[in-house]
C-alpha positions as CSV (number, residue, x, y, z in Angstrom):
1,X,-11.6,-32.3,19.4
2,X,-9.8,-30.2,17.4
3,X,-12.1,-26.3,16.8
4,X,-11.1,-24.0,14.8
5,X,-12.7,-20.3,15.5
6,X,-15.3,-19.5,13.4
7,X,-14.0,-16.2,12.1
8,X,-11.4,-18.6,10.4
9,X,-13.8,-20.6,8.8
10,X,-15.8,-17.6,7.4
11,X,-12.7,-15.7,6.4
12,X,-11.3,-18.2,4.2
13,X,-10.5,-21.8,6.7
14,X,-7.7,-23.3,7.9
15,X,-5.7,-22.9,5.4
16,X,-4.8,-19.6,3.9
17,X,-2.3,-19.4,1.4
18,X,-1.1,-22.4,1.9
19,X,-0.7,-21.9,5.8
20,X,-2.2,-23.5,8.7
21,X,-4.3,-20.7,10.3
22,X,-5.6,-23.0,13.0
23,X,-3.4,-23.7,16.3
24,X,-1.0,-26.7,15.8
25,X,-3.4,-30.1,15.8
26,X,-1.0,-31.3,18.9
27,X,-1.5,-27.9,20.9
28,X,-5.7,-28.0,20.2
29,X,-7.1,-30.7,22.5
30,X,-7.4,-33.2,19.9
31,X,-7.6,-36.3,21.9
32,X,-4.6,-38.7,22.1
33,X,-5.6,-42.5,21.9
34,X,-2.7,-44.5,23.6
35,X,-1.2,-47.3,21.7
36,X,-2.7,-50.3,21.3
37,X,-6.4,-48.3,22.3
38,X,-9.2,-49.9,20.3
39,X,-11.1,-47.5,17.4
40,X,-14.2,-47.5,19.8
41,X,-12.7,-45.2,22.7
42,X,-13.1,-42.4,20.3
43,X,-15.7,-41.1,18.1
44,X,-14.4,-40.9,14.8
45,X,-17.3,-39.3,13.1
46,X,-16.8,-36.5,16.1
47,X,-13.2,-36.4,14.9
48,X,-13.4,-36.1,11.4
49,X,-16.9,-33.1,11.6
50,X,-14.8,-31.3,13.8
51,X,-11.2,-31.8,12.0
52,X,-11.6,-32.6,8.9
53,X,-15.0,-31.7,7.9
54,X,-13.4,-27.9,7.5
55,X,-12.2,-29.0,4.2
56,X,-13.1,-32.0,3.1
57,X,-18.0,-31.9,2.8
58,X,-20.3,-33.4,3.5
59,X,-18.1,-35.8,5.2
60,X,-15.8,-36.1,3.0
61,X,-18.7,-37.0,0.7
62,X,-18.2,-34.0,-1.6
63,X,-15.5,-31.3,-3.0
64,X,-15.0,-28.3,-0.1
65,X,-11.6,-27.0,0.2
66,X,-10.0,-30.6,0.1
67,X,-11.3,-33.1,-2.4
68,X,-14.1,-35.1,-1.9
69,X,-13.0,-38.5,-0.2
70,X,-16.0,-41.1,-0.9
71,X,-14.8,-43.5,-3.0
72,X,-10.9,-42.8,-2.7
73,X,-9.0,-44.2,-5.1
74,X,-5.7,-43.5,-3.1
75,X,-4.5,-46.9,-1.2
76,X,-4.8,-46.9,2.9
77,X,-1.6,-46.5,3.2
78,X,-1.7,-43.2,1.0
79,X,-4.8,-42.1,2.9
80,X,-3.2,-42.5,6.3
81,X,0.3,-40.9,4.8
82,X,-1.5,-38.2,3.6
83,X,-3.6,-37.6,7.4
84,X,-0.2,-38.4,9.2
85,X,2.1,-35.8,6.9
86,X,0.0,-33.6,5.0
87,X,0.5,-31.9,1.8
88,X,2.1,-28.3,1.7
89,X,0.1,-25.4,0.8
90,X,-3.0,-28.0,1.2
91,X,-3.6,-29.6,4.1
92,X,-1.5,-29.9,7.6
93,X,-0.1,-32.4,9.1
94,X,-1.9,-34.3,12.0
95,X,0.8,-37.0,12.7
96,X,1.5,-35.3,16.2
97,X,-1.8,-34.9,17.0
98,X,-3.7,-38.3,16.1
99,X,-2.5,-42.1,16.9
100,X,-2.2,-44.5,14.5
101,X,-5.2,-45.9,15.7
102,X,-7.0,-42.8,15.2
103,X,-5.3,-42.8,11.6
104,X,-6.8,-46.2,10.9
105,X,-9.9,-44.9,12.3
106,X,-10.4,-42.2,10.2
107,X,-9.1,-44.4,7.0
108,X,-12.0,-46.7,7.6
109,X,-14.5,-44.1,8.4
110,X,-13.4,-42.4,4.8
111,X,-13.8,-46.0,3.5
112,X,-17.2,-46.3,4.6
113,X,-18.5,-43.3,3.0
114,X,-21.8,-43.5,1.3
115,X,-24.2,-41.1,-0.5
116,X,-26.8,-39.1,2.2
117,X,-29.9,-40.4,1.6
């Protein structure tokens, strides 16, 4: 799982001024997922708290640093573009560091997002 040091997150996260402040995604213990691995030899909830949920609250359920991600109107493919590539000065990159079937995970866990009760 990827962790970024606290000090980060209560200086400003992992992104300051539009640069990455954690260690590369690929170089952080993120946990590959072979080809062809099912969605259910991972945890994606796990994976998105400890990767995503920097930016994006709530789990993804509200505005942080990133926008809120419950009811996306961006396509999958856009979703899993956006995980796999990025968007400078906003977000990294995690292509290197997640599978595709960790991409699709995480699309479907964002898909699945509904209000805390």
């Amino acid at each position: 799982m990827l962790a970024f040091p606290l000090h980060a997150q209560e200086k400003s996260g992992p992104m300051q001024s539009g640069t990455h402040t954690g260690p590369p995604a690929a170089a952080a213990g993120v946990p590959a997922v072979q080809t062809g691995a099912s969605a259910e030899e991972f945890d994606v909830d796990k994976l998105f708290a400890g990767t995503c949920g920097w930016c994006h609250s709530k789990g993804g359920r509200e505005v942080g640093k990133g926008p809120r991600l419950m009811n996306s109107e961006s396509s999958d493919e856009a979703l899993a573009s956006r995980i796999r590539n990025g968007k400078t000065g906003q977000m990294p990159a995690f292509g290197s560091a997640f599978s595709e079937t960790q991409i699709r995970a995480i699309v479907a866990y964002i898909r699945g997002l509904r209000p805390e009760n």
